[in-house]
Kinemage of the C-alpha trace (Angstrom):
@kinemage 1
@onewidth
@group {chain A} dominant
@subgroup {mainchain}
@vectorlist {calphas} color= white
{ca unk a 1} P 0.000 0.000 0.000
{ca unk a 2} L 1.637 3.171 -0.945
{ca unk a 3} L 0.438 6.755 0.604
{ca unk a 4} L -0.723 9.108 -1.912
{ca unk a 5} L 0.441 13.047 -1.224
{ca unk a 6} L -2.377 15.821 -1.772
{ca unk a 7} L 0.013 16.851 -4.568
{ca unk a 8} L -0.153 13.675 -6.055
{ca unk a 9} L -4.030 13.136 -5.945
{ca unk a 10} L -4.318 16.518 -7.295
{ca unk a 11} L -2.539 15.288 -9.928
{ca unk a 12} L -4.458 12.162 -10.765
{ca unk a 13} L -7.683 13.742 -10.075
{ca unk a 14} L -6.755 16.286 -12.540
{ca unk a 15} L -6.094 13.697 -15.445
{ca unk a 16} L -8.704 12.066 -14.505
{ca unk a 17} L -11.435 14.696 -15.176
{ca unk a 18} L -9.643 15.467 -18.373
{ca unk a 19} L -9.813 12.214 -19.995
{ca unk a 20} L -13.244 11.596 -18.324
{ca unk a 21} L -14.436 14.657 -20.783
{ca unk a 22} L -13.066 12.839 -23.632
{ca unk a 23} L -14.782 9.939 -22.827
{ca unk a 24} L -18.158 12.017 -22.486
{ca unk a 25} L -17.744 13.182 -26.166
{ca unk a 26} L -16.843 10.831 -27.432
{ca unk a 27} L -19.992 8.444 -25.581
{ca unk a 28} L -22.593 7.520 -28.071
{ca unk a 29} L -25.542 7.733 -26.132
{ca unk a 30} L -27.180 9.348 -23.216
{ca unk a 31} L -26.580 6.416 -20.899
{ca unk a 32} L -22.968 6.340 -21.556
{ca unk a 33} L -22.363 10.015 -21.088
{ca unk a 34} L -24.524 9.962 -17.685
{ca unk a 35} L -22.242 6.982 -16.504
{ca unk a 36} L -19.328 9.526 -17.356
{ca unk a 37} L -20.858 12.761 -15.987
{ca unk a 38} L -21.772 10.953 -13.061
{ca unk a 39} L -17.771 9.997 -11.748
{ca unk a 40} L -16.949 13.841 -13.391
{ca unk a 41} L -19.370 15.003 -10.590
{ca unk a 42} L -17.658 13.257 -7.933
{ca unk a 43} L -14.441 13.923 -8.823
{ca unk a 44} L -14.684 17.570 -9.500
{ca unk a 45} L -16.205 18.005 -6.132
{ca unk a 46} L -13.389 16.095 -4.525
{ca unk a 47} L -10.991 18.238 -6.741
{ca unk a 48} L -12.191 21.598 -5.609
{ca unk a 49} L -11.783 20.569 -1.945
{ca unk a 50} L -8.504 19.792 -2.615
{ca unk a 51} L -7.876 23.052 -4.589
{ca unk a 52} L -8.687 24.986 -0.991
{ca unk a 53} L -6.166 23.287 0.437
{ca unk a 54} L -2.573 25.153 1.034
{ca unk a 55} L 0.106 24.861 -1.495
{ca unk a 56} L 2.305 24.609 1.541
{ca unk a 57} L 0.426 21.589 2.805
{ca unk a 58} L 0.528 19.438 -0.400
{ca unk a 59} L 3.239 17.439 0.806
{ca unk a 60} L 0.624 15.618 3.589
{ca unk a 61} L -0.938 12.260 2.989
{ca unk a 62} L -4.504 12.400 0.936
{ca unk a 63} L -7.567 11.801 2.486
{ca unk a 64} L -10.584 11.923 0.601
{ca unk a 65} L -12.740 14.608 1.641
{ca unk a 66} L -15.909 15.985 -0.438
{ca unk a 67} L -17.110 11.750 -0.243
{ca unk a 68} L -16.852 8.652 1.982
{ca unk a 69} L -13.899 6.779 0.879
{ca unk a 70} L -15.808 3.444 0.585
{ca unk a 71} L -18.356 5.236 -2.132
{ca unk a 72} L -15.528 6.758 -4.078
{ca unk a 73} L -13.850 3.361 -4.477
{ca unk a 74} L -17.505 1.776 -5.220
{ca unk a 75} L -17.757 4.681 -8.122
{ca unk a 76} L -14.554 4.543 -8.795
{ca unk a 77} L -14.350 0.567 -9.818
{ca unk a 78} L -18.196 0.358 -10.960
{ca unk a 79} L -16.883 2.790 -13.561
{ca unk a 80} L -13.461 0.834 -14.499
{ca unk a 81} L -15.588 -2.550 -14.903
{ca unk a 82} L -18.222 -0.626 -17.528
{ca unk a 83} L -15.128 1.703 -18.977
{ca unk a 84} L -13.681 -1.495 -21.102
{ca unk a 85} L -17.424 -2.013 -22.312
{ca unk a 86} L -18.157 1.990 -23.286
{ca unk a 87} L -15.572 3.498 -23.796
{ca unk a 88} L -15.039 4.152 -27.705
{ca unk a 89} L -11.566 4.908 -28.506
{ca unk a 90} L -8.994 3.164 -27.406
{ca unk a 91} L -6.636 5.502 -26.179
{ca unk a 92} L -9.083 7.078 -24.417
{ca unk a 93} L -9.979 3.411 -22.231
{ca unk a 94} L -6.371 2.241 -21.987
{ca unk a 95} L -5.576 6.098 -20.359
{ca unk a 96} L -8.815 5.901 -18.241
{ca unk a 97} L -7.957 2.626 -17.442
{ca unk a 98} L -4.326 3.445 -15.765
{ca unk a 99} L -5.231 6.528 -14.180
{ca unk a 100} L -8.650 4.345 -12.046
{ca unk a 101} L -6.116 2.067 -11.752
{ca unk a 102} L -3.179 3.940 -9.941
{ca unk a 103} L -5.954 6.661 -8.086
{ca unk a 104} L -7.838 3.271 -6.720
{ca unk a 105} L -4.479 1.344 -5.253
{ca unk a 106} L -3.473 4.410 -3.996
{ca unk a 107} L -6.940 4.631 -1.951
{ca unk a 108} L -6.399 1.409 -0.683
């Protein structure tokens, strides 16, 4: 188990919500882009939490804050099992797929 920095989660979480927009355009139907906009949601609100947060204190260990940790990991891998299923392009699903990856092992 390796500790994830604020810095670092900032990081991911950032990545994340970019390729999770190129996933939503590139969904082909309203039920794919709601399973997209749906994780977006989360994360973003988790992102602008950690956006308050001191420069000076990125260095501490990550803790999720704007959700219980158990429901972020539930959205987190309910997302990763659909993602190989939805997702269009491929280098969209094999980037979405590393970054769920390394955010949920680091949450762990």
């Amino acid at each position: 188990m390796t500790t994830m920095t604020i810095n670092q989660a900032v990081e991911i979480i950032s990545d994340l919500l970019q390729t999770l927009e190129n996933a939503y355009w590139e969904a082909a139907n309203c039920e794919e882009k709601d399973r997209v906009f749906n994780l977006s949601q989360i994360l973003n609100a988790e992102y602008i939490e950690l956006l308050k947060i001191s420069v000076q204190d990125h260095h501490y260990e990550y803790e999720v804050i704007s959700i219980a940790k158990a429901e972020l990991l539930q959205a987190l891998n309910n997302f990763a099992f659909n993602c190989q299923q939805h997702v269009r392009r491929q280098p969209t699903a094999t980037r979405l797929q590393q970054l769920l990856s390394q955010f949920s092992n680091n949450l762990n």
